[in-house]
C-alpha positions as CSV (number, residue, x, y, z in Angstrom):
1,X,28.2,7.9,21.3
2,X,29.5,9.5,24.5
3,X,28.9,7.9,27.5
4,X,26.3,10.6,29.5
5,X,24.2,9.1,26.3
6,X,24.0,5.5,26.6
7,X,22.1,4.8,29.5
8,X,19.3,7.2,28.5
9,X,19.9,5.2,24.7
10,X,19.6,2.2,26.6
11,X,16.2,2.9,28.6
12,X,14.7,4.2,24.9
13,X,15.4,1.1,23.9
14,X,13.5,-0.6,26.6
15,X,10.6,0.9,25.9
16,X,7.7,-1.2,24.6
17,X,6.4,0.1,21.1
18,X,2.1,0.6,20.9
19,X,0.4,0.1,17.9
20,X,-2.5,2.9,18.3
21,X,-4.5,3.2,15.0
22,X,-5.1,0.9,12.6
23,X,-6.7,0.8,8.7
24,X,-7.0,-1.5,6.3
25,X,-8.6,-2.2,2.7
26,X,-9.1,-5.8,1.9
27,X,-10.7,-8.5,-0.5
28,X,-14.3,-9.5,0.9
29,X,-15.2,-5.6,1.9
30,X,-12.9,-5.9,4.8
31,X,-12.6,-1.9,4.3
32,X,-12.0,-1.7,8.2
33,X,-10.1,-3.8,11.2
34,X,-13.2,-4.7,12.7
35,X,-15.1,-6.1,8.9
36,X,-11.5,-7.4,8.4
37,X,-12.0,-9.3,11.5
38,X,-15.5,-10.2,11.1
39,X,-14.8,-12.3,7.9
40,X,-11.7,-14.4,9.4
41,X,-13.7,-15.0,12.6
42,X,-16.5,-16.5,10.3
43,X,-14.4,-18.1,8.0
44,X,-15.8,-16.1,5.1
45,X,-14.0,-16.8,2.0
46,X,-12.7,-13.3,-0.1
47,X,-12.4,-15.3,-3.7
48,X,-14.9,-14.0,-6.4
49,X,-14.8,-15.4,-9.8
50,X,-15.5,-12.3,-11.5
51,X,-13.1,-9.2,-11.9
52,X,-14.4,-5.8,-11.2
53,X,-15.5,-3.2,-13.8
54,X,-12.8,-1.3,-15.2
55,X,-9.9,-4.0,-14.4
56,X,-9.5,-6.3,-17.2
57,X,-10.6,-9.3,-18.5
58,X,-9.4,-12.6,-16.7
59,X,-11.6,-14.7,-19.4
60,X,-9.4,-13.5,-22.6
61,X,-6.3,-14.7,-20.8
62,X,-7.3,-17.7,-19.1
63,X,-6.2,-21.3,-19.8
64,X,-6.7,-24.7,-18.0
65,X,-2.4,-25.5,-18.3
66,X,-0.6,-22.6,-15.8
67,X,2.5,-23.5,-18.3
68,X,0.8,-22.6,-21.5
69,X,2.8,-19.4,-22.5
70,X,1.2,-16.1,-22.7
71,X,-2.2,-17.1,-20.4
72,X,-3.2,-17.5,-16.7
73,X,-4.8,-20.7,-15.2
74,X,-7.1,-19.2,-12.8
75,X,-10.8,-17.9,-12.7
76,X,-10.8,-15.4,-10.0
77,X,-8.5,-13.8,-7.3
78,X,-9.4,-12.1,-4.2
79,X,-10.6,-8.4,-4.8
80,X,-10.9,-5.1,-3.4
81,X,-14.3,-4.6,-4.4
82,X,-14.4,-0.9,-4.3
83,X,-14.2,1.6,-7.0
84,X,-10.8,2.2,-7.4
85,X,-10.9,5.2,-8.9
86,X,-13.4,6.5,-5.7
87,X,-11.0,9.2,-4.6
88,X,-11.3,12.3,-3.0
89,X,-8.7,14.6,-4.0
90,X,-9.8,17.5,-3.1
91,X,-9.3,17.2,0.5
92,X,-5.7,16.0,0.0
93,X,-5.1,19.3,-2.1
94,X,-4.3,17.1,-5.3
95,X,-6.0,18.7,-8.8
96,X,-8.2,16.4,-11.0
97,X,-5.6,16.2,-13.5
98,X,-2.9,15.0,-10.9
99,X,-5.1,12.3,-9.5
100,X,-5.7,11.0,-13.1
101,X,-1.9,10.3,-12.8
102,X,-1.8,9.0,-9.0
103,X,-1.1,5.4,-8.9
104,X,-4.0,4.1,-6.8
105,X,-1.7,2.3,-4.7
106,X,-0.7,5.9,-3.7
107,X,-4.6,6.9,-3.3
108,X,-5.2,3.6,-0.8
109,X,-2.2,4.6,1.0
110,X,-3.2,8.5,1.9
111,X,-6.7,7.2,2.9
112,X,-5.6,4.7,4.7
113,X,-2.8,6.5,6.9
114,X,-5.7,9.1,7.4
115,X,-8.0,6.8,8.9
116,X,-5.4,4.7,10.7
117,X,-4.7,8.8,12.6
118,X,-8.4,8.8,13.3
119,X,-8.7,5.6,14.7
120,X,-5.6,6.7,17.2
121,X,-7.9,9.8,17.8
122,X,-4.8,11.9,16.9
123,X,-6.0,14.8,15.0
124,X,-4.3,15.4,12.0
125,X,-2.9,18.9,12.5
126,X,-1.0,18.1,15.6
127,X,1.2,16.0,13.6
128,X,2.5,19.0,11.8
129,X,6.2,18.8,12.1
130,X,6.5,16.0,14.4
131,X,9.6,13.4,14.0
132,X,6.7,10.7,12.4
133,X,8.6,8.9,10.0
134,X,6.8,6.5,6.9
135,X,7.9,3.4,5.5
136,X,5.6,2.0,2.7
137,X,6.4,-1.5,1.0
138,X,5.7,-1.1,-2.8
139,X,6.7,-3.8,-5.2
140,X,3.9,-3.8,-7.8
141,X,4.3,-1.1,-10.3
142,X,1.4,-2.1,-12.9
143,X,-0.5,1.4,-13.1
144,X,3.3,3.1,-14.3
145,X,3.2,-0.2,-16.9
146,X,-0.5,0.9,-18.2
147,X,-0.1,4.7,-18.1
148,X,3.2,4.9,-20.3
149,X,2.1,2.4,-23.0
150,X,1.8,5.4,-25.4
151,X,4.2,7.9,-25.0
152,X,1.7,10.8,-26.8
153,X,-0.4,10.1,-23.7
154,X,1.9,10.7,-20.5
155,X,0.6,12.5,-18.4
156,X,2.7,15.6,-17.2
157,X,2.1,14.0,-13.7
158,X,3.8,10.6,-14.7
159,X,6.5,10.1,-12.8
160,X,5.2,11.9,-9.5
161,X,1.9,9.9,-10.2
162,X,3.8,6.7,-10.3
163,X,7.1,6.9,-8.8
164,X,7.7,4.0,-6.2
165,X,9.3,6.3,-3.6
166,X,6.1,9.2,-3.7
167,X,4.3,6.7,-1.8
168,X,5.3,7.5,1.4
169,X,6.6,10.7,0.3
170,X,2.7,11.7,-0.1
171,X,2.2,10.6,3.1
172,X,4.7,12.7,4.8
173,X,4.5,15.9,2.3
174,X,0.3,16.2,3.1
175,X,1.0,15.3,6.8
176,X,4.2,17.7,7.0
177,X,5.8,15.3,8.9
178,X,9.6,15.4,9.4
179,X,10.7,12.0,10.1
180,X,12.3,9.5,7.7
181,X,10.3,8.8,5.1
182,X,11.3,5.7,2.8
183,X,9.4,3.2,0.5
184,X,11.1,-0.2,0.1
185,X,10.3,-3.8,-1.6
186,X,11.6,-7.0,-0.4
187,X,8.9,-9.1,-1.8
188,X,6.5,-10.8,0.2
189,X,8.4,-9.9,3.3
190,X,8.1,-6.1,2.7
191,X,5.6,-5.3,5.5
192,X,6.9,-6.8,8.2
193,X,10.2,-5.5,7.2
194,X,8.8,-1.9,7.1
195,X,7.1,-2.5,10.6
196,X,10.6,-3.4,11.6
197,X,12.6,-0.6,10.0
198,X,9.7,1.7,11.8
199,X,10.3,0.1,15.2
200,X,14.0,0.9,14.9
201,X,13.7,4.6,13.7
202,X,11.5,5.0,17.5
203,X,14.0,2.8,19.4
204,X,16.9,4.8,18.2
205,X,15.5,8.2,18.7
206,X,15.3,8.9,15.2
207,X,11.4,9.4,15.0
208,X,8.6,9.7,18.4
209,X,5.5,8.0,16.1
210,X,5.5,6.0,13.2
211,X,3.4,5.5,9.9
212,X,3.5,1.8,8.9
213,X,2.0,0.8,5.4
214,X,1.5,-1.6,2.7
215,X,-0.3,-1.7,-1.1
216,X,-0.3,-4.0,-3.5
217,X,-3.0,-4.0,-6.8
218,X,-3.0,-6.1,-9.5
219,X,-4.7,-4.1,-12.3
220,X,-3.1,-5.6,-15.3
221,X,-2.8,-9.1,-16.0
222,X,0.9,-9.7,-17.2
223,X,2.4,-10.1,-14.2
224,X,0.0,-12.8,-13.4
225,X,0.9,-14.4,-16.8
226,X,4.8,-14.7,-15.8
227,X,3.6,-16.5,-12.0
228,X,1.4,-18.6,-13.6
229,X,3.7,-20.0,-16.7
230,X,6.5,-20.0,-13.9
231,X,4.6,-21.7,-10.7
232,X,0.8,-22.8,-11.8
233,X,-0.4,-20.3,-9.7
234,X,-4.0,-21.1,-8.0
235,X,-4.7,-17.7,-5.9
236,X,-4.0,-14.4,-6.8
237,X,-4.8,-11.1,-4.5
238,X,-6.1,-7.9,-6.3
């Protein structure tokens, strides 16, 4: 870097970082910050025994021993109780048939950075080829694992649909945003680590605004089978 750089370098990296806009989807109805909020400040519990409609069916897999091969130990798991397959595609220019394909992961995650914009009262369309970069932490891939099951009924849409990286490809692609955009999984710590990556793109000059997400839906019950013979898993979120 030459040195009539560094001391401007230097103050950009001084600069505090705001978070201005904020959306959420949780267990418990916590659809928003403030509901999210709401049921932590009352202590409300999240845990339902009963899955939703159109998930699967926790009672044909369930066994009291965690270590008994092939089952799951527990009767319930904290839920998004909305209808997953709610989505308005339309308005983010996707066909019926494409949507049928979209991992909804992917569907949470456009809504999601939508109304995180509006709650920063940033209309969209100003963001139009702004440096906004997008990091999304994706690690759970069970809608690819359902939806290519039987190969004589992949959709033509299959790997956009399902592809870990689209996820904050979407984003940026319906947003037409130029920054960096990058989906990455390092476990639990994936959030925070995408926060951080974010942080560094604006501190380095890379990006002026930032996109920060996370999604994670349990919709098949196999990779609760291999926690629970592994660990004697107790909670589950979904």
């Amino acid at each position: 870097m030459p040195e009539s750089m560094k001391p401007a370098q230097a103050e950009l990296q001084a600069q505090p970082i705001a978070v201005i806009g904020m959306a959420c989807k949780f267990p418990g109805g916590s659809d928003s910050p403030q509901k999210f909020w709401d049921n932590i400040s009352k202590g409300r519990s999240a845990w339902a025994e009963k899955c939703p409609p159109g998930r699967f069916n926790m009672g044909a897999h369930w066994h009291p021993q965690g270590d008994n091969n092939g089952t799951i130990n527990i009767q319930g798991a904290h839920f998004i109780t909305e209808d997953l397959a709610a989505f308005d595609a339309p308005f983010f220019n996707i066909s019926a048939a494409e949507a049928r394909a979209v991992d909804p992961q992917q569907r949470l995650a456009l809504e999601s950075a939508f109304e995180a914009i509006e709650s920063a009262g940033i209309q969209a369309g100003s963001l139009v080829g702004s440096r906004t970069c997008v990091f999304v932490n994706l690690y759970n891939l069970d809608y690819s694992y359902i939806t290519s099951r039987d190969p004589e009924d992949i959709s033509k849409y299959q790997t956009i649909g399902t592809g870990s990286a689209l996820i904050a490809n979407r984003i940026s692609y319906f947003f037409d945003l130029k920054g960096p955009s990058i989906a990455l999984d390092t476990g639990s710590s994936g959030s925070m680590i995408a926060l951080h990556q974010a942080c560094q793109s604006i501190k380095s000059g890379e990006s002026t605004m930032a996109i920060v997400s996370a999604a994670t839906l349990i919709l098949d019950p196999l990779p609760m089978v291999g926690k629970c013979n592994s660990q004697s898993t107790t909670s589950c979120f979904m």
